[in-house]
C-alpha positions as CSV (number, residue, x, y, z in Angstrom):
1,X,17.5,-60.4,-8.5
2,X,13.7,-60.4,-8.7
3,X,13.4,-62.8,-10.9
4,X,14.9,-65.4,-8.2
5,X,12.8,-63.9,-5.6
6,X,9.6,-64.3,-7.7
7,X,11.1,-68.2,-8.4
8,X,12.1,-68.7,-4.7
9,X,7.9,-67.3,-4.0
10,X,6.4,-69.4,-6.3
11,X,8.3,-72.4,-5.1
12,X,7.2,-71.8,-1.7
13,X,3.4,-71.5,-2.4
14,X,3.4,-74.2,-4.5
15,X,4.5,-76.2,-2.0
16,X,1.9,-75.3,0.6
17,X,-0.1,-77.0,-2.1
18,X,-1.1,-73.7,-3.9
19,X,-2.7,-74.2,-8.0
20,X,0.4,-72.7,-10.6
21,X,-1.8,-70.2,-11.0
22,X,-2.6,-69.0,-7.6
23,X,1.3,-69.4,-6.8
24,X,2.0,-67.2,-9.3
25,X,-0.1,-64.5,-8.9
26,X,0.6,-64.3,-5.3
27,X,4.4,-64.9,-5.9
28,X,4.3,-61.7,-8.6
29,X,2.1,-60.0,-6.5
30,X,4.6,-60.4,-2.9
31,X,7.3,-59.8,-5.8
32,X,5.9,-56.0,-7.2
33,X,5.1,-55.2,-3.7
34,X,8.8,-55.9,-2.5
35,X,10.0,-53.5,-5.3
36,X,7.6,-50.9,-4.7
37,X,9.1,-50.9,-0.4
38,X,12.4,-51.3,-2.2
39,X,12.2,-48.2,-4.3
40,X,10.9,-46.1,-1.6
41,X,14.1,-47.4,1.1
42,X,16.1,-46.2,-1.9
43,X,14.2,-43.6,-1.8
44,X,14.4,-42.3,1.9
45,X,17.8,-43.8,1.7
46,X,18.6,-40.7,-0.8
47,X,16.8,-38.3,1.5
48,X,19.1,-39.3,4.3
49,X,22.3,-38.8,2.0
50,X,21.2,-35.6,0.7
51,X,20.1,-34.2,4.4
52,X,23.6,-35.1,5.6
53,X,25.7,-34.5,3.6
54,X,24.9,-32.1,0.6
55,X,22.7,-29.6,2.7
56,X,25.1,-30.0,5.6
57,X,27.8,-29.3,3.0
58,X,25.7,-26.2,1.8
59,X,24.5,-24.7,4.8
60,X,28.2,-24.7,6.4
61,X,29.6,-22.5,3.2
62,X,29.8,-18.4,3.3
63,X,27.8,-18.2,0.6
64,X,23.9,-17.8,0.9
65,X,22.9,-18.5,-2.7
66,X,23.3,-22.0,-2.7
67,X,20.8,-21.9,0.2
68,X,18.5,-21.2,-2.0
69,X,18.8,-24.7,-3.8
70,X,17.8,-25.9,-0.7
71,X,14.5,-23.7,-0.2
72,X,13.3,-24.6,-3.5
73,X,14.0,-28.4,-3.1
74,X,15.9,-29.0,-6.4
75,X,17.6,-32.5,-4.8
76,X,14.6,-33.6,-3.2
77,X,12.9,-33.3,-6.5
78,X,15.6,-35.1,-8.3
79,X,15.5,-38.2,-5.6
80,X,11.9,-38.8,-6.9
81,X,13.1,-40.0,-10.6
82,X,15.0,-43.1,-8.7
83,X,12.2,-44.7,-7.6
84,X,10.2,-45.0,-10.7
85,X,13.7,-45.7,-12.9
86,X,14.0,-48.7,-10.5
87,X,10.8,-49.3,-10.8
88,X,10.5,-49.2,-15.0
89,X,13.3,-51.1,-14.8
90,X,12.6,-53.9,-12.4
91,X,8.6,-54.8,-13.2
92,X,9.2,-56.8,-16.2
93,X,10.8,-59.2,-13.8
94,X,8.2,-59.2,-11.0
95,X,5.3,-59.5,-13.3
96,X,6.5,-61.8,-16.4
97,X,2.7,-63.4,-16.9
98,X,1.4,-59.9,-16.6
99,X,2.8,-57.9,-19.2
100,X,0.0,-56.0,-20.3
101,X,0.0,-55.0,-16.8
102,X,3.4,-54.3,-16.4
103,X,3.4,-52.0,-20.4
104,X,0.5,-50.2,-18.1
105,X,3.0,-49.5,-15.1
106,X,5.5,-48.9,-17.4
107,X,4.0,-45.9,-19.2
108,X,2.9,-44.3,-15.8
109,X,6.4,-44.3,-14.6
110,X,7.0,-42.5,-17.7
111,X,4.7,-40.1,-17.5
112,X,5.4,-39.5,-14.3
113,X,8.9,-39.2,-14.7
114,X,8.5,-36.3,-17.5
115,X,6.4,-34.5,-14.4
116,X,9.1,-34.8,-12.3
117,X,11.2,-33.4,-14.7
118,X,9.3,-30.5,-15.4
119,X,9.3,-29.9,-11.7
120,X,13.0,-29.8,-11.6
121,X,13.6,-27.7,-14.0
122,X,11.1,-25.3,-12.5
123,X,12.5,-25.4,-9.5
124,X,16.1,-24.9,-10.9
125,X,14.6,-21.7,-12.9
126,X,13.4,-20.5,-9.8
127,X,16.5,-20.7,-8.1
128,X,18.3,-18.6,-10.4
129,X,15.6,-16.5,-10.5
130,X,16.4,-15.8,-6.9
131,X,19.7,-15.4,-7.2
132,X,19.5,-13.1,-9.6
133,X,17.3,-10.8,-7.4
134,X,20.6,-11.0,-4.6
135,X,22.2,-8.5,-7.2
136,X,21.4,-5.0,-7.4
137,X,21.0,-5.3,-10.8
138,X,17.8,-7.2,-10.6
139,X,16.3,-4.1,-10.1
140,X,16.5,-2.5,-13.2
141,X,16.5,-5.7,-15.1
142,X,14.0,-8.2,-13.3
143,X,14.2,-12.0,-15.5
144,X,11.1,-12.8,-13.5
145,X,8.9,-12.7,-16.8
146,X,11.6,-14.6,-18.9
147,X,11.5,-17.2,-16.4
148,X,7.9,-17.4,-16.1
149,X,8.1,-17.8,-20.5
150,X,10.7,-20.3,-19.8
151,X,8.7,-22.5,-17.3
152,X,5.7,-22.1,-19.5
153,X,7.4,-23.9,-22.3
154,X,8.8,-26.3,-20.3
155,X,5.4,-27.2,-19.0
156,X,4.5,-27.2,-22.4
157,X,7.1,-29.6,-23.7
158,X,6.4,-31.7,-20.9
159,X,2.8,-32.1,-21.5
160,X,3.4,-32.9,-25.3
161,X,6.0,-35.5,-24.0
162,X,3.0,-37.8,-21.6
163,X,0.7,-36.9,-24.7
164,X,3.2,-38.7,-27.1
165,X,3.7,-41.5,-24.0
166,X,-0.1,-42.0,-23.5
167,X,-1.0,-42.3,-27.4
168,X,2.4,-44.1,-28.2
169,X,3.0,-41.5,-31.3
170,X,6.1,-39.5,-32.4
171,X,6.4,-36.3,-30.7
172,X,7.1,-34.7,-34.1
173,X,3.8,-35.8,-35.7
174,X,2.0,-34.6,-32.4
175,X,3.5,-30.8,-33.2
176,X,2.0,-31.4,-36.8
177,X,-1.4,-32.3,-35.9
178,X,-1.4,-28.6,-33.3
179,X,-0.3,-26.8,-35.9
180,X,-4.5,-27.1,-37.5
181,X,-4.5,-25.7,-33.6
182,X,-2.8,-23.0,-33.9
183,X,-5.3,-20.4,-33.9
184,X,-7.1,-21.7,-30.5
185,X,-3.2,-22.2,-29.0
186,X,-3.0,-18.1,-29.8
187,X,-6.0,-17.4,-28.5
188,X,-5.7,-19.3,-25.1
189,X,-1.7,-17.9,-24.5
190,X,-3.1,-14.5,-25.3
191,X,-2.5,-12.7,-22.1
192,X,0.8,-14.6,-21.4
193,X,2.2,-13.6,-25.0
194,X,0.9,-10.3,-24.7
195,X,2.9,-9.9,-21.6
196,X,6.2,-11.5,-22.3
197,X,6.1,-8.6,-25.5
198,X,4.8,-6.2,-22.5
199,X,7.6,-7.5,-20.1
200,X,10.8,-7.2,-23.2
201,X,9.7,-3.5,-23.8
202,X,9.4,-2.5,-20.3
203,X,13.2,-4.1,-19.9
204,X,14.8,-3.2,-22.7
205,X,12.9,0.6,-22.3
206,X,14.3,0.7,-18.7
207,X,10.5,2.0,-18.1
208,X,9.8,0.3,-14.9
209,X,11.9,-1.4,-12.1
210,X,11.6,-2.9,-9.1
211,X,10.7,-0.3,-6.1
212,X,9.5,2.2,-8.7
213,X,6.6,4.4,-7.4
214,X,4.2,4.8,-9.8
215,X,0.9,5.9,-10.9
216,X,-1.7,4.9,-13.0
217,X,-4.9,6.9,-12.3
218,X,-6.6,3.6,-14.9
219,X,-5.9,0.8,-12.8
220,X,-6.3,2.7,-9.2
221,X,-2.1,2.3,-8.9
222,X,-0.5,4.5,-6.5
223,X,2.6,2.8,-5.0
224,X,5.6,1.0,-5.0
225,X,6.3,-1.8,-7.6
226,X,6.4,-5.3,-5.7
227,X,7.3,-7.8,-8.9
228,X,7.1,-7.6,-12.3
229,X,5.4,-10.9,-13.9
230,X,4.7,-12.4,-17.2
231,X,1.1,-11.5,-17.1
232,X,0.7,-9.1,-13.9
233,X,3.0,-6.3,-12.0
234,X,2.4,-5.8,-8.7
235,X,1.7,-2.8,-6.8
236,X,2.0,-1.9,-3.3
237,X,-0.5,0.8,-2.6
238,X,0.6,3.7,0.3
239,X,-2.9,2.2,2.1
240,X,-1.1,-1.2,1.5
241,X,-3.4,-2.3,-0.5
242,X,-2.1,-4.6,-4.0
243,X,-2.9,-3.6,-7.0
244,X,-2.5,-6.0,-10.0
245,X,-2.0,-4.3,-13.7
246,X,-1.8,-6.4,-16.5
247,X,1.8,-5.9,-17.9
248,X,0.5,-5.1,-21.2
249,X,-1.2,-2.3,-20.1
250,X,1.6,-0.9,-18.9
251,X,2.4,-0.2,-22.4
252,X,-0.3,0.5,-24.5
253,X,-1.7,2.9,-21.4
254,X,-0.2,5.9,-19.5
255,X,1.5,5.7,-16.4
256,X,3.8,7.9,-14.0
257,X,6.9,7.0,-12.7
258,X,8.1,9.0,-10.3
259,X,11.8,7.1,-10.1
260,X,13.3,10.5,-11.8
261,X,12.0,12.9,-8.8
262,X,13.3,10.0,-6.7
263,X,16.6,10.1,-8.5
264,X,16.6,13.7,-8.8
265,X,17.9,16.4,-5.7
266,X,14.6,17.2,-4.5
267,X,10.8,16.6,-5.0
268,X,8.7,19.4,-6.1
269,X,6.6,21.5,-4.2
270,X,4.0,23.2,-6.6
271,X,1.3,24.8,-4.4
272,X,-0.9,27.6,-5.0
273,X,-3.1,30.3,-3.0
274,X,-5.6,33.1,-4.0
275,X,-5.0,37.0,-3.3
276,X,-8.0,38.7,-2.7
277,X,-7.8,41.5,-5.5
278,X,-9.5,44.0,-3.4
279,X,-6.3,44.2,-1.3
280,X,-3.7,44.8,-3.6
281,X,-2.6,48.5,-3.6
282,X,0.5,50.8,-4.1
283,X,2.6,50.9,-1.3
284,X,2.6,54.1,0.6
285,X,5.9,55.4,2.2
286,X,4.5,54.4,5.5
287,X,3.9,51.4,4.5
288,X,7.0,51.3,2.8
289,X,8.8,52.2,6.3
290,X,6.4,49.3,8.2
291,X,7.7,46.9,5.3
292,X,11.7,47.6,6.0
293,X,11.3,46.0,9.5
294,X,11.5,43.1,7.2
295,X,14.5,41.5,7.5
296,X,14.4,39.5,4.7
297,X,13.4,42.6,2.2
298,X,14.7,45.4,4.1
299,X,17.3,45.5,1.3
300,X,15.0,44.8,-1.4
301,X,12.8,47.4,-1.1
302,X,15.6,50.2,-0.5
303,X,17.5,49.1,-3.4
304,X,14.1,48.9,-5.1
305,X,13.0,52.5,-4.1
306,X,16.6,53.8,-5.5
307,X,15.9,51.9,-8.5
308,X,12.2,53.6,-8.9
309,X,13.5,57.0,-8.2
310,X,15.9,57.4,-10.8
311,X,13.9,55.9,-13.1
312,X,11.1,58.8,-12.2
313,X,13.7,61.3,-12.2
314,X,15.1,60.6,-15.7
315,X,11.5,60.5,-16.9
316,X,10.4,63.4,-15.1
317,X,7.2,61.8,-13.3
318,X,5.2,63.8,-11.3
319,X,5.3,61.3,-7.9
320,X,2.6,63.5,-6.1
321,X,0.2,60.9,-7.6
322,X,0.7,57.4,-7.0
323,X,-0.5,56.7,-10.3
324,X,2.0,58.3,-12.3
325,X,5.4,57.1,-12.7
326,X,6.6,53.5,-11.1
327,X,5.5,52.4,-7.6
328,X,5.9,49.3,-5.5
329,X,3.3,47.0,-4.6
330,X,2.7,45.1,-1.7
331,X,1.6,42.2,-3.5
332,X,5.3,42.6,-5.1
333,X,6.7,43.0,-2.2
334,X,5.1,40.2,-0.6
335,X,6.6,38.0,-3.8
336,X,10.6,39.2,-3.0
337,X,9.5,38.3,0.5
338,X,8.8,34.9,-0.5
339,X,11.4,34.3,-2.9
340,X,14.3,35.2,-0.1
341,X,12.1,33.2,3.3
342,X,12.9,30.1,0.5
343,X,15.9,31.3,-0.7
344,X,16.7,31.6,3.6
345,X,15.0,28.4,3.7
346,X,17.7,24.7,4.9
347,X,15.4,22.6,3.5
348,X,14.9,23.6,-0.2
349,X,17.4,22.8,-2.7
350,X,18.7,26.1,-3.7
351,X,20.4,24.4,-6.8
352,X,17.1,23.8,-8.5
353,X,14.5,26.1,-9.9
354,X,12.1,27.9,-6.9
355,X,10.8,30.8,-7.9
356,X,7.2,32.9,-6.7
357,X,5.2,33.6,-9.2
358,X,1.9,35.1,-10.1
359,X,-0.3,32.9,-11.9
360,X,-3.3,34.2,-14.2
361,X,-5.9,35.8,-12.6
362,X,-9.7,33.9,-11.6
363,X,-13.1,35.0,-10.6
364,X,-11.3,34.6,-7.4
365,X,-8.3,36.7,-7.3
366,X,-4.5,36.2,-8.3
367,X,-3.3,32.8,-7.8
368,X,0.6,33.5,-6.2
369,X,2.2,29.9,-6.4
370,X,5.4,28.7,-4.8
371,X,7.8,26.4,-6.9
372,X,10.2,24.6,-5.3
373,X,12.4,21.3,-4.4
374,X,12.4,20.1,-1.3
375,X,15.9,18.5,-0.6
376,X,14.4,16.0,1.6
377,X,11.9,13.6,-0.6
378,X,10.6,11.4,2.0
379,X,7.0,11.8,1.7
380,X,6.1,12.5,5.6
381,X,9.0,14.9,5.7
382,X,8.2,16.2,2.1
383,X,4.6,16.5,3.3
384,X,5.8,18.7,7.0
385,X,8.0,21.0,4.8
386,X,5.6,22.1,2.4
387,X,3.1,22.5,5.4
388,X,5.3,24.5,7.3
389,X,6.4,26.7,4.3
390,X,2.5,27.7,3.3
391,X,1.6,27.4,7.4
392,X,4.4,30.9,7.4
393,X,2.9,31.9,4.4
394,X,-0.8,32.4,5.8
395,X,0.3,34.0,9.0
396,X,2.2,36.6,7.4
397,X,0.2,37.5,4.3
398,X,-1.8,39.9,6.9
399,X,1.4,41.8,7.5
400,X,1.2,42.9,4.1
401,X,-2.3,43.9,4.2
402,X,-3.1,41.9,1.8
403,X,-5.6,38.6,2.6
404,X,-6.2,35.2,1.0
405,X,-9.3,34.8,-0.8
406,X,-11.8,32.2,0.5
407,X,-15.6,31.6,-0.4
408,X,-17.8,32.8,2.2
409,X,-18.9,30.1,4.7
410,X,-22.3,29.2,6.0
411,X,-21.4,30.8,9.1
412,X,-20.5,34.2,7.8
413,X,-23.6,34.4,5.3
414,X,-25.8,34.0,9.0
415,X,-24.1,36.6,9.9
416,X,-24.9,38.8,6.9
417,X,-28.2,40.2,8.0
418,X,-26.3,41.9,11.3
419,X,-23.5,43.2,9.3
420,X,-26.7,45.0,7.1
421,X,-27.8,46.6,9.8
């Protein structure tokens, strides 16, 4: 077909008295042109079929996967291999006294068909990468890295492919002369290898997943998991700020992952307070009879008192000294009060461990912590139940005549002068 147009061109300008030379440059010339506009009407011709039909096709059915095909352009991609097969195909014919020329257009057709292939396939892998991720599964078993390996070697077959086009060598002798560079291949896919390792052990170790809040005090990584890469996982900070750890690192350093609380019935509450020592004391029977109006150890402390007495009795303890025998404190009793305001408590889960306990003394006093879960483990609701449960707890410490140790202020050392006085 070309070949006739290029005759019927020549013809012509030879007859508007044109050299054979001139005619035929200007007859191949008109004749590589017309094949470039006719590749690219093929071209858009395609478009217009695709648009159409195929995403018309696509966008009408349930499904919202094959969507996807469209987002990432897979058939556009595709479309651009027909105009440079037609034109391989076709320039031998519109340039037949230039075939240097025409070898030269040749080979960048090729190479820039490999590219387009290498585009395709990466945008195929992306597809399925992305409908992968519709399934919950994705979570716990991102491909993301795999695919990111896979595109890598593709890329890297394709650039051996326009190597072996450009210097018109087998591709096999090619992979012989890299193996000398081997070494410097290693060395410059260092961080990529290193991950995909980093990103198998992570998978097959179930050790991270998608929307996993972790922490990694080394990196600054306090957040929720975004993506898991080949070389980099992504972290959503709670200030919303990303952090970036190399996936290696996620291996050969410590991290926590909180997905266990998260999967867990509650999310600890761990908090601890100082008792002034110089309050503690043995209770008193009036202060025994203040401490009944208790409610919540009202019982406690008369079962506790029966308890004591009998004990005293059987050992006969002289009770006219507080010292002798067994008494109750009001630090104790401050503890059973505690244990039954949580135990009394909607929001902690009484099926895991909460307990009040006395931790070992400081320069400052008697730590008394409170372990708990708190059923709810939304962090702003996690955060207002644990401030509400230790806001109770420093109002009513003072019932108990006890008082939470705090180091004097520069206010009440001012004040210390007047008090000497």
């Amino acid at each position: 077909m070309f070949e006739k147009y290029n005759t019927i061109l020549d013809g012509f300008f030879k007859k508007l008295g044109l050299s054979d030379n001139i005619s035929d440059i200007l007859a191949e010339s008109l004749g590589f042109i017309t094949l470039i506009f006719f590749a690219i009407i093929i071209y858009f011709l395609l478009l217009l079929f695709i648009n159409k039909i195929i995403h018309t096709f696509i966008k009408k059915s349930p499904s919202k996967r094959d969507d996807i095909l469209i987002r990432n352009k897979v058939f556009k991609r595709l479309c651009l291999i027909v105009p440079a097969q037609i034109i391989r195909h076709f320039v031998v014919f519109t340039l037949p006294t230039f075939p240097t020329l025409a070898s030269i257009i040749i080979l960048a057709t090729k190479v820039y068909e490999v590219f387009v292939y290498s585009r395709v396939f990466s945008a195929i892998l992306t597809t399925l990468n992305e409908i992968y991720d519709t399934y919950e599964i994705s979570k716990s078993k991102p491909i993301k890295g795999f695919i990111q390996v896979l595109k890598t070697i593709i890329y890297t077959i394709c650039l051996l492919f326009i190597i072996a086009i450009l210097t018109q060598k087998q591709l096999s002798n090619i992979l012989i002369g890299l193996g000398t560079l081997s070494a410097v291949l290693m060395l410059v896919f260092k961080d990529p290898i290193l991950g995909f390792v980093g990103g198998i052990q992570l998978t097959i170790n179930d050790m991270l997943r998608i929307g996993d809040w972790i922490v990694m005090e080394k990196s600054k990584a306090d957040g929720e998991v975004l993506e898991i890469g080949l070389t980099t996982v992504k972290v959503q900070n709670w200030d919303k700020t990303i952090t970036t750890i190399p996936t290696y690192s996620l291996i050969s350093d410590s991290f926590t992952n909180w997905r266990g609380m998260e999967n867990s019935g509650g999310r600890r509450i761990a908090r601890s307070f100082v008792i002034d020592v110089d309050t503690i004391k043995f209770c008193t029977p009036e202060m025994l009879e203040r401490f009944k109006k208790f409610q919540l150890v009202s019982q406690y402390i008369i079962d506790k008192e029966k308890e004591i007495e009998e004990y005293n009795k059987a050992n006969n303890i002289d009770d006219s000294n507080l010292v002798n025998g067994r008494r109750q404190t009001n630090i104790g009793i401050f503890r059973a009060y505690l244990n039954a305001y949580l135990a009394n408590c909607p929001y902690i889960n009484k099926e895991m461990t909460f307990m009040v306990r006395q931790l070992s003394p400081t320069e400052n006093g008697v730590p008394i912590q409170i372990y708990a879960f708190s059923s709810n483990k939304a962090w702003i609701s996690y955060e207002n139940i644990q401030s509400d449960i230790f806001d109770h707890v420093f109002a009513v410490v003072t019932m108990f005549d006890l008082k939470i140790y705090q180091k004097p202020s520069s206010n009440s050392l001012s004040t210390l002068p007047e008090i000497l006085e």
